[in-house]
C-alpha positions, 0 to 999 in steps of 0.5 A: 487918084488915091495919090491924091486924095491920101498922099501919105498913105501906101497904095495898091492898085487893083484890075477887075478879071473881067474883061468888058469893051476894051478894059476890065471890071469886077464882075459881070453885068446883064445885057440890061446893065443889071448887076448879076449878084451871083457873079459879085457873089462868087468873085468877092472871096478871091478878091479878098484874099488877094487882098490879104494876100498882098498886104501881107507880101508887102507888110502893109499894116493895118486895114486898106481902106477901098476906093471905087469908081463905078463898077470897082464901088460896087465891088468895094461895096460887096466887099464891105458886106460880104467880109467885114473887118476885111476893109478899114473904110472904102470911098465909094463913086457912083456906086449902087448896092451890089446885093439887092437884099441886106446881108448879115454883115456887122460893120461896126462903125466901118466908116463908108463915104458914097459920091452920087452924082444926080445927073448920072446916066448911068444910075437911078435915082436913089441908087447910092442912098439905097446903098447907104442905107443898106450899110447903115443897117448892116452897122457902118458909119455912112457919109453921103453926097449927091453932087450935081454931077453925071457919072464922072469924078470931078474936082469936088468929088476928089475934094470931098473924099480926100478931106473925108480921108484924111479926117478917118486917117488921122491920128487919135488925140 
C-alpha cells in the first residue's frame, strides 16, 4: 500500500514478532481484546532500533514516516509517544491509544494523520479521537477523519492519506 499512496518515496516494510491466528502483530492483546500496555511498552525500544538500524544499512535519508493498519497503527502510535524524533509522521488506520495515560513525549508539530472508521466492530466509538487528542497534547500536528466505513481501508481512505502524504512530502517553496 504505502506504493500507492507515496510512489516516489523508499519504502520498507515491517513484521510484528507476534505470532497471532495465522499472521503476526506488534504486541499482545488480552483475552477481551484490551491492548496490554506493558507488552507496547517492552517491544517499542527494539522496534525503534530496528528502525534506526535499517534505515541506517540502507542509507535512507531523513525520518520514515509510519503507516499502520490496526494493530501496526497502534504501534506507529507507541512509537510516535515513546521515541519522538524517532518518526517523520505516521498514517495511522483504525488505530486506538496504545497507552491509556498521556506520556511525556513533545512531538513538536510531528504531523499524524488517524482514519476511523464509524461503523468499526472492532473499536468504540472515540477511540482514534481519544488518540488524537492524546498526541494533540504531547505536542503533534493531528489530522483526523471518521468515514463511514467498518475496520477495512478503503479507496477513501487510500485517497485521503496519499493526498495527506504528498502535501507533508513536499518540498518547501
Amino acid at each position: 500500500m504505502a506504493g500507492e499512496l507515496a510512489p516516489e518515496a523508499a519504502r520498507l516494510g515491517i513484521r510484528g514478532t507476534v505470532a497471532i491466528d495465522g499472521g503476526h502483530a506488534f504486541f499482545h492483546r488480552f483475552p477481551d481484546r484490551r491492548v496490554d500496555e506493558a507488552d507496547i511498552a517492552a517491544r517499542a525500544p527494539g522496534l525503534a532500533e530496528f528502525i534506526e538500524a535499517v534505515c541506517g544499512r540502507y542509507g535512507l535519508n531523513g525520518r520514515p514516516i509510519a503507516i499502520g493498519f490496526s494493530n501496526g497503527a497502534i504501534m506507529a502510535a507507541a512509537l510516535l509517544l515513546t521515541h519522538p524524533g524517532l518518526l517523520a509522521g505516521a498514517v495511522l488506520f483504525r488505530p486506538l491509544s496504545p497507552f491509556t495515560g498521556d506520556l511525556p513525549s513533545r512531538l513538536d508539530g510531528t504531523p499524524a494523520l488517524i482514519l476511523d472508521g464509524d461503523s468499526d466492530s472492532r473499536r468504540s466509538p472515540g477511540d482514534g479521537l481519544r488518540l488524537a487528542e492524546r498526541l494533540v497534547r504531547a505536542g503533534a500536528s493531528v489530522t483526523h477523519h471518521v468515514l463511514p466505513v467498518g475496520h477495512s481501508i478503503t479507496a477513501e481512505d487510500k485517497r485521503i492519506a496519499g493526498e495527506w502524504l504528498q502535501a507533508i512530502m513536499a518540498p518547501e517553496a
